[in-house]
C-alpha positions in Angstrom: -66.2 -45.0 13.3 -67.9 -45.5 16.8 -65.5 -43.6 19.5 -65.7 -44.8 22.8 -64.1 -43.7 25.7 -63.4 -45.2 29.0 -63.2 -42.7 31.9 -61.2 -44.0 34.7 -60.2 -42.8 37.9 -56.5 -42.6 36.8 -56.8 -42.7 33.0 -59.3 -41.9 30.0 -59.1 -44.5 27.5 -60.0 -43.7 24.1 -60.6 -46.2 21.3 -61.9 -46.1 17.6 -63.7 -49.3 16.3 -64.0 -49.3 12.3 -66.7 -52.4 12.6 -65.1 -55.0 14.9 -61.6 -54.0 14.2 -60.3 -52.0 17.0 -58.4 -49.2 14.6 -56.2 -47.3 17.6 -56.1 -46.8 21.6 -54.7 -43.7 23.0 -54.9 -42.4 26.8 -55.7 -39.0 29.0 -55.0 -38.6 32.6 -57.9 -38.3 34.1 -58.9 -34.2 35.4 -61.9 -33.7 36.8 -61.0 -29.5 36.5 -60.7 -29.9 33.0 -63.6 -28.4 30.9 -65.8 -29.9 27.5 -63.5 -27.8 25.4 -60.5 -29.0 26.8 -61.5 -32.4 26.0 -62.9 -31.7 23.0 -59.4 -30.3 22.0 -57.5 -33.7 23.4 -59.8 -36.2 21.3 -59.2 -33.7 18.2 -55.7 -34.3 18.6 -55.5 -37.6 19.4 -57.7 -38.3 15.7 -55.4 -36.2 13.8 -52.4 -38.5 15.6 -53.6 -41.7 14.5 -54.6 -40.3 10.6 -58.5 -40.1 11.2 -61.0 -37.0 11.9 -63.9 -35.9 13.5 -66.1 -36.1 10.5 -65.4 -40.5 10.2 -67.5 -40.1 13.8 -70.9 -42.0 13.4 -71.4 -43.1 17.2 -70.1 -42.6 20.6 -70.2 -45.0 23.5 -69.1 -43.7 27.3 -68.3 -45.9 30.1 -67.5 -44.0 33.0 -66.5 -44.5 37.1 -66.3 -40.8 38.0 -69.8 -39.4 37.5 -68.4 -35.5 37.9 -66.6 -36.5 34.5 -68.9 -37.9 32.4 -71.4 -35.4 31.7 -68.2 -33.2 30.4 -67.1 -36.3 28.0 -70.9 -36.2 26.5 -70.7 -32.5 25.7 -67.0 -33.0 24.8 -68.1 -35.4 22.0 -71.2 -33.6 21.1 -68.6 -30.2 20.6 -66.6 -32.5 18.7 -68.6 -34.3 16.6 -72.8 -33.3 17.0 -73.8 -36.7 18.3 -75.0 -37.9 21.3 -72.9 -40.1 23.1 -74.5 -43.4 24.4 -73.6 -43.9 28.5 -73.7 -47.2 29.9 -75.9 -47.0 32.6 -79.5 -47.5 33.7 -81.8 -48.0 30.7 -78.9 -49.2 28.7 -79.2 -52.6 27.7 -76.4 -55.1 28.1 -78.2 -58.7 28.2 -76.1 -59.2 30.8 -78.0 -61.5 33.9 -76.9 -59.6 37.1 -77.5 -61.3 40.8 -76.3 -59.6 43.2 -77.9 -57.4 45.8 -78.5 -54.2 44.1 -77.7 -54.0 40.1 -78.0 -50.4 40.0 -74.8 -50.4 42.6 -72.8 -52.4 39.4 -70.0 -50.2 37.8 -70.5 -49.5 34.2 -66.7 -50.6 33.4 -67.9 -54.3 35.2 -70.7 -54.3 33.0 -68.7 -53.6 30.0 -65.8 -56.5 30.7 -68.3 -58.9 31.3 -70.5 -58.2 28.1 -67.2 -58.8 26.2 -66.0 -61.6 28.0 -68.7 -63.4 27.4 -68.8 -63.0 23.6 -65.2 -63.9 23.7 -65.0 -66.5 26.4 -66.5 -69.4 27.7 -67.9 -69.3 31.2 -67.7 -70.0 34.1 -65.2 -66.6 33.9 -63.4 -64.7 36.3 -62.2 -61.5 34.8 -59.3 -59.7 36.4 -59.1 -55.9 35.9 -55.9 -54.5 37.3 -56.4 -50.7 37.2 -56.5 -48.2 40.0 -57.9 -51.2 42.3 -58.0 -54.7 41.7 -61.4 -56.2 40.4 -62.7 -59.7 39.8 -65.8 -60.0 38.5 -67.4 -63.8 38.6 -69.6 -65.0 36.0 -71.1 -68.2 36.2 -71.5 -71.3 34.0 -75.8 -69.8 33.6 -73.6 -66.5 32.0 -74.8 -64.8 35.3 -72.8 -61.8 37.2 -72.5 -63.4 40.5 -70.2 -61.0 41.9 -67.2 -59.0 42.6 -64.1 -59.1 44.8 -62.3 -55.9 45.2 -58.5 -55.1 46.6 -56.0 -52.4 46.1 -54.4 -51.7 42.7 -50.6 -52.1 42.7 -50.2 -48.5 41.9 -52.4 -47.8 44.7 -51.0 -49.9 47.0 -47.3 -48.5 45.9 -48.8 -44.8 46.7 -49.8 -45.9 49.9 -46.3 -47.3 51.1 -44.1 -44.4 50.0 -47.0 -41.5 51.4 -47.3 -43.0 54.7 -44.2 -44.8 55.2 -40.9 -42.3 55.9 -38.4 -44.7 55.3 -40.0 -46.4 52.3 -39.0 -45.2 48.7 -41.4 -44.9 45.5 -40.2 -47.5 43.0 -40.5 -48.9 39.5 -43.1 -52.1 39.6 -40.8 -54.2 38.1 -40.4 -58.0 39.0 -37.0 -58.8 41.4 -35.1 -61.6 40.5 -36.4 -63.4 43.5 -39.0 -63.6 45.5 -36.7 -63.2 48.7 -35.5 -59.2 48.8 -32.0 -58.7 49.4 -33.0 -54.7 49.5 -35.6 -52.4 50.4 -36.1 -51.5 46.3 -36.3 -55.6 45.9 -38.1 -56.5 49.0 -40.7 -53.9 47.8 -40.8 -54.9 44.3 -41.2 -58.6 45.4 -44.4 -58.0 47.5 -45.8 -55.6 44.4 -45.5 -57.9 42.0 -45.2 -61.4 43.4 -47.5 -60.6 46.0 -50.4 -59.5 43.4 -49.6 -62.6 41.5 -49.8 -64.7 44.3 -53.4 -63.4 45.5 -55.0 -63.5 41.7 -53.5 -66.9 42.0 -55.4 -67.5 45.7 -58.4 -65.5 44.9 -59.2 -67.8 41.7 -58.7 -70.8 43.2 -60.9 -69.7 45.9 -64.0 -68.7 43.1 -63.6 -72.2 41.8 -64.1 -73.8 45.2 -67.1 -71.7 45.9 -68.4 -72.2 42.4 -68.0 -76.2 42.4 -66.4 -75.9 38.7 -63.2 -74.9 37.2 -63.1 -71.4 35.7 -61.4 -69.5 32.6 -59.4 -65.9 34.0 -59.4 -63.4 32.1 -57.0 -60.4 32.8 -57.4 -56.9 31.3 -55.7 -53.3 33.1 -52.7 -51.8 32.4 -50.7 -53.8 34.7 -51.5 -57.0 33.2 -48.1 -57.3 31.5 -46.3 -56.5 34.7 -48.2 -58.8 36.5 -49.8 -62.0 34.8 -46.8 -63.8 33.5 -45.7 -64.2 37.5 -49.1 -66.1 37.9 -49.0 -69.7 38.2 -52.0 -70.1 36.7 -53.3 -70.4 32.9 -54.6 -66.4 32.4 -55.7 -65.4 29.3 -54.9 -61.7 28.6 -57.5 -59.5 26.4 -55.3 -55.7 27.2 -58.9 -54.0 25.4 -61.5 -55.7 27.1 -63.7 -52.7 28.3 -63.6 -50.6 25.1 -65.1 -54.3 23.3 -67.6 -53.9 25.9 -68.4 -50.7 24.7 -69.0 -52.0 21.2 -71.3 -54.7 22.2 -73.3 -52.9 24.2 -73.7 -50.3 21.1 -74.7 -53.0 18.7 -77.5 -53.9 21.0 -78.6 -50.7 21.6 -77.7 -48.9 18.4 -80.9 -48.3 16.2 
């Protein structure tokens, strides 16, 4: 089994790949506090929950946005299992063509979409993470990383509103049953969800003029359910994207 694990800045994503076949998905909150054997206990459990063990463990692959974290995953997995966990970083290989300004300033979890998008997809490719912010990575019809547009998460953007706003209350993103509030819950729930619908839809369109060629969107995050069937525009939805990244950047670096 190769275990790969996806540290976010709101959620650890764990996956087990039995070849190509992704066999579960589980998730952590993400703790910085927390120590190796803390972990090592969580991934334990979470095995045991979905009927494997440490010992079907061949290979690890991290992919990780919170640098503090990451060394504590490797020695988590290496408690856990004995091997070395492969990190997605400098002298990594992806075979992924990146352009922009400084490569090295790339996250690991863009790397990781993109690599799978492209064995999945046909570019020219916007992929749409919707996580903690909202990221769109461009790849171009040459399969090059051109670049990245970056805006607030909806859980973000709900956290915001309801921590600086007195009169404002936190609510459930869930879609209203139209775009016009009668209330502050469905006035609030309108902007959340239509709103984020409505830029993907803008932001895309925008890519394509500046590209000169229609694209393919791809959305992956945990809010993709809640959000993409409110977009007006054909998005194809891949929920697992990163942790595929994961695997293809193992098979081109495994030995």
């Amino acid at each position: 089994m190769l275990f790969t694990v996806d540290i976010g800045n709101s959620y650890i994503t764990i996956g087990g790949f039995a070849g190509k076949g992704l066999e579960f998905v589980a998730s952590l909150v993400t703790n910085s506090r927390r120590t190796k054997e803390e972990y090592a206990m969580d991934f334990s459990e979470i095995l045991r929950l979905y009927n494997a063990n440490t010992k079907q463990i061949t290979a690890a692959a991290i992919c990780s946005v919170v640098p503090e974290l990451t060394d504590t995953v490797v020695k988590a997995i290496k408690l856990l299992s004995g091997i070395d966990a492969m990190v997605v970083g400098p002298g990594v290989k992806t075979g992924l063509n990146i352009v922009i300004d400084n490569p090295a300033q790339l996250g690991a979890d863009i790397t990781a979409s993109a690599v799978a998008a492209l064995e999945k997809y046909t570019p020219p490719l916007v992929i749409c993470d919707l996580g903690t912010a909202t990221v769109f990575s461009v790849v171009d019809s040459k399969k090059r990383l051109r670049g990245v547009v970056i805006a607030a998460g909806v859980g973000t953007t709900l956290d915001a509103f309801t921590r600086n706003t007195a009169l404002l209350p936190h609510v459930g993103i869930d879609a209203p049953a139209s775009v016009i509030g009668k209330n502050t819950i469905s006035s609030m729930q309108s902007g959340l969800v239509i709103g984020t619908a409505a830029m993907i839809d803008g932001i895309c369109g925008r890519i394509e003029e500046e590209l000169g060629e229609s694209i393919n969107v791809v959305a992956t995050g945990k809010m993709t359910e809640r959000i993409i069937p409110f977009c007006r525009r054909k998005i194809t939805v891949c929920e697992h994207l990163l942790l595929e990244g994961l695997r293809c950047i193992y098979e081109k670096n495994k030995r």
